[in-house]
N, C-alpha and C positions, 0 to 999 in steps of 0.2 A: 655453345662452342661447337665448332664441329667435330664430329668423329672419327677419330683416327681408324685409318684403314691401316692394319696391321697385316702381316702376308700369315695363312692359319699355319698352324705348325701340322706338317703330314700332309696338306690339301694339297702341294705341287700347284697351286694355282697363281702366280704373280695380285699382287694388293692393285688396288682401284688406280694407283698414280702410275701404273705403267704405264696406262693407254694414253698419258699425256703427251709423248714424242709423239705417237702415231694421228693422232684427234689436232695436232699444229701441223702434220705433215699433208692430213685432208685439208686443213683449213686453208694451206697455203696454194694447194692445185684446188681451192674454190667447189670441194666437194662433202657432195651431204651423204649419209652413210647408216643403215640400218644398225639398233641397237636390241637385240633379243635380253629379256630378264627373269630369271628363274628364282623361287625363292621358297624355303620351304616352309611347310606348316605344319601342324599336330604336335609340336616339341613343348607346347607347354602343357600336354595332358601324362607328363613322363616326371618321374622326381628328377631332383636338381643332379643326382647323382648320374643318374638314368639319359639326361640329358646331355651330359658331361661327353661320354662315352659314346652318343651314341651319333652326334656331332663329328665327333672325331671319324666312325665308320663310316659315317656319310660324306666328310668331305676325300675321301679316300675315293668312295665310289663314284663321287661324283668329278672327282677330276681324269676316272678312269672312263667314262662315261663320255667327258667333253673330247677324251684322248680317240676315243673309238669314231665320236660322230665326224672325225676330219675325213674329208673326200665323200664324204656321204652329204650331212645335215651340213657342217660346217666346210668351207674353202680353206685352203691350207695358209692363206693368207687373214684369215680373220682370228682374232685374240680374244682371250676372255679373262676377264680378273675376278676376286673376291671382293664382296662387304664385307665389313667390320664382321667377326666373330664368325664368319663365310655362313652365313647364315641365308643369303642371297648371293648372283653370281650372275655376271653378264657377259655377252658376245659381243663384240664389237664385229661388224659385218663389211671389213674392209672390201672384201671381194666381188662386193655387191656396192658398194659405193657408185654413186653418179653424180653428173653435173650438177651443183646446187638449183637453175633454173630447172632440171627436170626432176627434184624431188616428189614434183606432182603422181608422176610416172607411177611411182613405188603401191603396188597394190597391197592395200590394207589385210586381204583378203592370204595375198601368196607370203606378208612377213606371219600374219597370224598361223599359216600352216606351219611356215619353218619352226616357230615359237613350238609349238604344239610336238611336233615331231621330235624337237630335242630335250620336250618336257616327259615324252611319252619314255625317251632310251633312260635319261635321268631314273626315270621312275623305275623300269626292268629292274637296274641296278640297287636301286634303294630295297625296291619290297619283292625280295625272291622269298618266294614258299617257302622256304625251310628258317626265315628270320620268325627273330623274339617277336611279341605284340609290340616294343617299342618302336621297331625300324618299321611296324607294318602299319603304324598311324601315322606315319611320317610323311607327308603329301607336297606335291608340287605346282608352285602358281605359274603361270607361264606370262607374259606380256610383250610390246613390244613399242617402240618409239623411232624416231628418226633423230640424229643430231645432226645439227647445219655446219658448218664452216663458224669455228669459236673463237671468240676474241682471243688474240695471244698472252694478254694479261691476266684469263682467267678460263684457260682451259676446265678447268679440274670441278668448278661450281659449275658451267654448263654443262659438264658432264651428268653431275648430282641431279641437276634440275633434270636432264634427259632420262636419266634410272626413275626421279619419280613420276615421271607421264609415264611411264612404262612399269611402275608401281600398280599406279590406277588403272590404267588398263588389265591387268593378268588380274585384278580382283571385280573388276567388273566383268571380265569376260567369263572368271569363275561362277560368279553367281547369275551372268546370263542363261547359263548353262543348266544352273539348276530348275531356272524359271520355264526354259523350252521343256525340260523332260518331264518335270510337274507337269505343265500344259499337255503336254501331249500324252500323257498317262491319263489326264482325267479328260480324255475329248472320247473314249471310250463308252465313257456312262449314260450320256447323254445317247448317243449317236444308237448303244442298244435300246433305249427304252424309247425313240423315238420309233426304228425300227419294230421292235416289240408291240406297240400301238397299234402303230399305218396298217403292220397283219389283223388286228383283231378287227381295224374298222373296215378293213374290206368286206367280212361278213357282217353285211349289213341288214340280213333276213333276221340273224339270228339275236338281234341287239336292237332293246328298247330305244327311242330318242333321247332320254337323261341320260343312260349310259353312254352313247354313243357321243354325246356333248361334253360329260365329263371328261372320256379318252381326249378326243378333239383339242381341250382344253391341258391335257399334258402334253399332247403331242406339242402344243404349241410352247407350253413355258419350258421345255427341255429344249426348244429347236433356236429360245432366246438366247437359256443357258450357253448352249451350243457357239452360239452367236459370240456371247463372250468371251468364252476361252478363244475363240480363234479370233478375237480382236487383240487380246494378249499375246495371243502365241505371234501375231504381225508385229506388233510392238515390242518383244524382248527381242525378236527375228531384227528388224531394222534398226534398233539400237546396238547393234555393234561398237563395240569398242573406238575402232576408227572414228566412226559418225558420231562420238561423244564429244567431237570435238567443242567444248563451249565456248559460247559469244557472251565474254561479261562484262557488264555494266553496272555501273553504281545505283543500283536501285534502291527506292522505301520496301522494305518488305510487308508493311499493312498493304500497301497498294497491291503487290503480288496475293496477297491470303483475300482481298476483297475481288480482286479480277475472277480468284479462282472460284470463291461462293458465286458469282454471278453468273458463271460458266455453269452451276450446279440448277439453275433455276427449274431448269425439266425436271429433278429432282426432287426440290422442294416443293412444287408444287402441290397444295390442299392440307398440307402437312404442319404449316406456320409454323417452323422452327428458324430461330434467330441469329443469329453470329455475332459476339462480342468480342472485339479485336480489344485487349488491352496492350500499351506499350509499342514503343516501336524501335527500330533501327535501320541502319543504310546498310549496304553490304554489295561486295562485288559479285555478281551472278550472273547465270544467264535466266533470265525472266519468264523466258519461254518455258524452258525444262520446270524451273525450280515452280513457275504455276502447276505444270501436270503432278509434280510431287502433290503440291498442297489440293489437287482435283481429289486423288485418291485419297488422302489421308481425311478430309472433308466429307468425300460421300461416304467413307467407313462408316464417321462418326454422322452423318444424317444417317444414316439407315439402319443405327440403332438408336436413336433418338427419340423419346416421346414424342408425340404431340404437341405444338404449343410450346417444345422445348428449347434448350439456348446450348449452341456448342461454342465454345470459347475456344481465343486464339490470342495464349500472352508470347508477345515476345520481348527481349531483353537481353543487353547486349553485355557478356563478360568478357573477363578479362583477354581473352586471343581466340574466343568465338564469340557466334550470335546463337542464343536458343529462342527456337520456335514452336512453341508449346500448343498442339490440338487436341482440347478436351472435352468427353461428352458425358449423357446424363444417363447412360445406357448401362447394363447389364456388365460392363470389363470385359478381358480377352481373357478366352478360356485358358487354362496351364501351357498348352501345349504350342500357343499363339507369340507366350511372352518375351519368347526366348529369339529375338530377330538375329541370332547369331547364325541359326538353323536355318533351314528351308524354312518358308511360310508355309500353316499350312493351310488348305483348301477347303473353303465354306462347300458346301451345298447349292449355293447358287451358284458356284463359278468365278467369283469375283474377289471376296475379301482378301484373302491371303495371296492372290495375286497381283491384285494392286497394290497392295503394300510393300511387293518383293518386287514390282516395278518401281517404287516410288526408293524405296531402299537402292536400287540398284543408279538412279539419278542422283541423290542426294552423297553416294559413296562416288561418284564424278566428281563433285563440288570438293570432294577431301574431308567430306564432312559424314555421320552417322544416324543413324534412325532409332530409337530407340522405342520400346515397349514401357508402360509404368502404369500396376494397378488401383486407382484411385481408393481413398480411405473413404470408405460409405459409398463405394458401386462410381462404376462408368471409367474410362480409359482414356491413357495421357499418352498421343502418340509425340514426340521429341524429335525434334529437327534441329543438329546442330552444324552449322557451315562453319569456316573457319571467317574472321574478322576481315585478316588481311592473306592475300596469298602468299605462300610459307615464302621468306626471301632466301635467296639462293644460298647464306650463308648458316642456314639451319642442315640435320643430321639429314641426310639420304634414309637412315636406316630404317626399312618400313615396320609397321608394329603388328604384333601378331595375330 
């Protein structure tokens, strides 16, 4: 059933169904129109009580907040209502509206800044220095979408549908965010110790030939390393939000998990380890994207895989998803690996924990999650679950924590 949008008591913010006069007033001058979406997060690390109360301060501050960004962030002409429980809260960017054929126009780049700028004031107001630790874990996701010119008969679901493209963007843009500063925090390591080498082999009076081979030989697997991170660092760079736009099709997904072992085959190479698809399903994707998932999640598990060994790939389709199960015969994900809620964190060679916060950050496009699972008797279950059918318009907006 859907969920009632109720107006919160104290927030001064109008409920989701007022933007329906104004969303048939675009629709009917043939105009497409930015939707900014803010939503907060950390409230379920607070008691229920704690949470209560503290809901309440925040919708206070946060409608004193939208009150502030007018003539700034916001046009005096653009509106903003509550979700359910004002737990989330959107802009409607009346002021900014254009011709529907020129929605093209609209830079991906200048809605994510606006997004960004009203998530930044939001936040001032939430966690001033002198609040409890409850309002100071309280965080803010930012997104953004376009809505087109909507049917008259059903304003209010293409609305919902337009808040969740704008769901999935502010949590992909969130965890893009953590994967560029990871990257660019560990491009340091490399870059000293290549540097630190290159000086030692300049003296080369003073430096046997083994030594000077061995150096040689780190300069070079740091300058791989190197290599890597900055092939991650282009790729969470270019994957913006915007450019997640997927192309889906009803695909086999054995076909997508066998495309992407064969893509691995530089990998496999000398190594004889096997791949055992059991199961299968169809599912709406885009084919493209959801192979680089299964790229990363495949070479994790080759390259801790014996020799000779077999990584298996079950899938099975339940009741309103598909799971996509990758498992190997290797050693598990250390403690600190398991928790894909967190940042990934970062192998030593550069790669592990960052492919996976790529492949995470793909599969959270799809509306679907990744999941970590330590196998009984050694070796790790990475979990890929999409959704079945894409959510239909008459399911809750309300995104989940």
């Amino acid at each position: 059933m859907p969920t009632r949008e109720r107006r919160a008591a104290g927030s001064r913010i109008p409920e989701l169904r007022s933007l329906i006069g104004p969303l048939l007033a675009l629709s009917k001058a043939k105009r497409s129109a930015p939707l900014l979406y803010l939503e907060l997060t950390g409230l379920a690390r607070v008691t229920a009580a704690q949470r209560r109360r503290t809901l309440l301060a925040c919708k206070r501050e946060i409608a004193a907040a939208l009150r502030d960004a007018r003539g700034s962030v916001l046009r005096s002409s653009d509106l903003v209502a509550a979700g359910p429980q004002a737990r989330w809260f959107v802009a409607l960017l009346v002021g900014r509206a254009v011709a529907a054929p020129a929605r093209a126009a609209m830079n991906d780049a200048d809605l994510g800044t606006i997004a960004s700028r009203l998530a930044a004031m939001v936040r001032a107001r939430l966690q001033p220095p002198h609040q409890g630790a409850a309002r100071r874990d309280v965080g803010v996701l930012a997104g953004w979408s376009v809505i087109d010119p909507v049917a008259p008969s059903r304003p209010l679901d293409e609305l919902r549908q337009a808040i969740r493209g704008a769901a999935v963007v502010a949590r992909v843009e969130a965890h893009r965010a953590t994967v560029l500063a990871a990257v660019t925090h560990e491009l340091r390591t490399p870059l000293m110790s290549i540097i630190g080498y290159a000086e030692r082999l300049r003296d080369t009076e003073a430096m046997d030939h083994s030594v000077r081979a061995r150096q040689a030989a780190i300069v070079a697997a740091e300058a791989q390393r190197l290599h890597r991170l900055v092939e991650t660092l282009i790729d969470a760079g270019a994957w913006t939000a915007g450019r997640l736009a997927l192309s889906r099709r009803r695909h086999t997904l054995s076909t997508v998990v066998r495309s992407a072992w064969r893509a691995l085959s530089a990998v496999r190479a000398g190594k004889g380890v096997r791949l055992h698809v059991r199961g299968n399903a169809r599912a709406l994707v885009d084919a493209d994207r959801l192979e680089q998932v299964f790229i990363n999640l495949l070479d994790n598990a080759l390259r801790h895989s014996q020799p000779k060994g077999t990584v298996y790939a079950h899938i099975s389709a339940e009741t309103r998803e598909i799971l996509v199960a990758i498992c190997d015969e290797g050693p598990g994900f250390k403690p600190r690996m398991r928790i894909v809620r967190a940042p990934f964190a970062i192998n030593a060679d550069g790669r592990a924990g960052l492919g996976l916060s790529i492949a995470r950050l793909l599969v959270e496009a799809h509306g679907g999650k990744l999941d970590t699972r330590q196998m009984h008797g050694g070796g790790a279950r990475l979990e890929v679950r999409i959704p079945s059918l894409i959510p239909t318009l008459e399911e809750t907006v309300e995104p989940k924590s």
